[in-house]
ZANUPA-830656 format. One record per residue: residue in three letters; x, y, z of N, C-alpha, C in turn. Coordinates in steps of 0.2 Angstrom, whole numbers, plus 5000, padded with zeros to 4 digits. Layout:
BEGIN
alaXYZXYZXYZ
...
END
This chain:
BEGIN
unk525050095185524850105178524050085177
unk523750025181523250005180522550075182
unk523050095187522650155192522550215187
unk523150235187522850305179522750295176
unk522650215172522150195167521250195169
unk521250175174520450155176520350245176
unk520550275180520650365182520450385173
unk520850385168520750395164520350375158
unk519950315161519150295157518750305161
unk518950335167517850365171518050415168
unk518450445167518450535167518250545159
unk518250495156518250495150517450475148
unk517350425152516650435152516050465157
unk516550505161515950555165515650605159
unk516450625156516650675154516050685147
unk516050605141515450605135514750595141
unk514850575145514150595149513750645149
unk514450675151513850755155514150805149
unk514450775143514350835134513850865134
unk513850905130513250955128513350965121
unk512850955119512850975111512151045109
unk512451085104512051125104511851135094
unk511151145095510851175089510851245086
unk510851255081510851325077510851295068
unk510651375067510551375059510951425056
unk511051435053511451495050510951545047
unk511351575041510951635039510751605031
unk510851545029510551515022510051475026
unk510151455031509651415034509751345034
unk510451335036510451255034510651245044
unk510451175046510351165051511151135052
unk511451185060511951155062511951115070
unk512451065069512451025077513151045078
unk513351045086514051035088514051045095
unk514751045098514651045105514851115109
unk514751155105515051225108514551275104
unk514351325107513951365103513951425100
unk513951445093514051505092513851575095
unk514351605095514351675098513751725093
unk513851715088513451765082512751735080
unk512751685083512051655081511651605087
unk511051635088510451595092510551515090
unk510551465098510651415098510151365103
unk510051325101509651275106510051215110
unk510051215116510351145118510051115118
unk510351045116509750995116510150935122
unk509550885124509550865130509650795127
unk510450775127510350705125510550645130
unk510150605129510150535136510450475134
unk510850435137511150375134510350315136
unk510450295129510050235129509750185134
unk509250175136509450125139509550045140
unk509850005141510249935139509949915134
unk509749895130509449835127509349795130
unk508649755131508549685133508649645129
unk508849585133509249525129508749525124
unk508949475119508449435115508149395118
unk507449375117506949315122507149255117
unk507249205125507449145121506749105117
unk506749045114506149035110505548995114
unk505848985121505148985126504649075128
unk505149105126504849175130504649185120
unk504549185118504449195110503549165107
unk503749075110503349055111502549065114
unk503049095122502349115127501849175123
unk502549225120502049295118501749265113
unk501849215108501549205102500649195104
unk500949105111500149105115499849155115
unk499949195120499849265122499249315118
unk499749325111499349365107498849335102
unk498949245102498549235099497949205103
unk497949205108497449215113496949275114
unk497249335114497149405114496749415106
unk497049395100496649385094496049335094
unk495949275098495549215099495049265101
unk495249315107494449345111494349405105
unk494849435104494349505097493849445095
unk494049385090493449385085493049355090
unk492949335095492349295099491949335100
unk492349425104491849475103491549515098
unk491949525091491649535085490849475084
unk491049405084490549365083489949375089
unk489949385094489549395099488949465097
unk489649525095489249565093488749575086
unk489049545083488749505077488149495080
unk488049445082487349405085487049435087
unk487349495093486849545098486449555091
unk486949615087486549665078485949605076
unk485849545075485749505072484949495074
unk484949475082484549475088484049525086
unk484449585089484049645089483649665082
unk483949645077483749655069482949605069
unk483049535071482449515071481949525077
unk482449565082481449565085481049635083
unk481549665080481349735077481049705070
unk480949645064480649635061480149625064
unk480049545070479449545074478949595075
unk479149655077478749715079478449735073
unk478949745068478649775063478049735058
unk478249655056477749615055477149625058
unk477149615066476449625070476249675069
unk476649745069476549815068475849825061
unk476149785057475849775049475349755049
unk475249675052474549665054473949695056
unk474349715062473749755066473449795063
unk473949845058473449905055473249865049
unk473449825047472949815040472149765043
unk472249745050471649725052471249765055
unk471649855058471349885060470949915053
unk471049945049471149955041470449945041
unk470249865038469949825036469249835041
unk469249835047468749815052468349905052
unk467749875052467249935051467449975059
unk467449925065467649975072468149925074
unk468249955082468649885083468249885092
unk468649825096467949825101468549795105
unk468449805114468849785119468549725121
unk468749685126468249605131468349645137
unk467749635141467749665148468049605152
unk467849595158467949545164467549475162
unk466949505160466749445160466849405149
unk467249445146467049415141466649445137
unk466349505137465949525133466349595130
unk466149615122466549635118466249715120
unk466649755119466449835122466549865114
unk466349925110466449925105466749995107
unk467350025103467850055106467550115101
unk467650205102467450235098467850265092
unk467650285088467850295081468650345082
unk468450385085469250425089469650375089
unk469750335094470250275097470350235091
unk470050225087470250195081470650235077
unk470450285075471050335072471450335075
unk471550365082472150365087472650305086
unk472350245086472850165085473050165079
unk472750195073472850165068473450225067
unk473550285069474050335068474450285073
unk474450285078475050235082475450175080
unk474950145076475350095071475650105067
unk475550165062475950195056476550225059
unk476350245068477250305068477550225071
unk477550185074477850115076478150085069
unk477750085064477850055057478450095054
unk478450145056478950215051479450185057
unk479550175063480150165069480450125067
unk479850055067480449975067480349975061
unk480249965056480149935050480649975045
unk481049935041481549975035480949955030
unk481050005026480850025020481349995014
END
């Protein structure tokens, strides 16, 4: 008894194992499911797969650890959001720096009838009218680069 019983729940579960269920629609277009397919109408077999076990429930040390985990995982975003922060921040003020000394320069080139270089030994070379133009245009395109408006 015990024997034709176990015989007849493998077979029974071979059996919804290896089922087939097949798809179609009819001619109003409503969608149909079953396990045999009709002869008058185009069908799709669909491929269905038994689940896989569920994992236990985590007891409240493994509940705990992921909590660490993720709030570890959230501790480093904002440390990299703030880091980046400060890069943006960094780079914003030495791009003021340029633009302030950018400003200078040309309001002193501006201002100054020529302008003059120092040789080796200290003595002043006086630079020509050209090169003066030429710096004071390199200063305004640097001032248009780094400096907001």
């Amino acid at each position: 008894m015990k024997g034709s019983l176990l015989i007849i729940l493998l077979f029974s579960w071979s059996y919804a194992a290896h089922g087939e269920i097949f798809k179609w629609i009819d001619e109003q277009g409503n969608t149909h499911y079953g396990d045999k397919p009709t002869d008058d109408q185009s069908f799709t077999q669909l491929d269905i797969t038994e689940p896989e076990s569920k994992k236990p429930v985590p007891d409240k040390e493994d509940r705990d650890e992921r909590r660490r985990r993720l709030a570890d995982v959230l501790q480093e975003d904002r440390l990299k959001k703030v880091e980046e922060k400060n890069k943006v921040l960094v780079e914003q003020e030495q791009l003021n720096k340029k633009c302030a000394y950018a400003k200078d320069q040309l309001k002193q080139y501006e201002d100054s009838d020529f302008l003059y270089n120092l040789d080796k030994d200290g003595n002043r070379l006086r630079m020509s009218d050209e090169y003066k133009t030429s710096s004071i245009v390199n200063l305004r395109s640097q001032i248009s680069k780094n400096c907001m408006k």
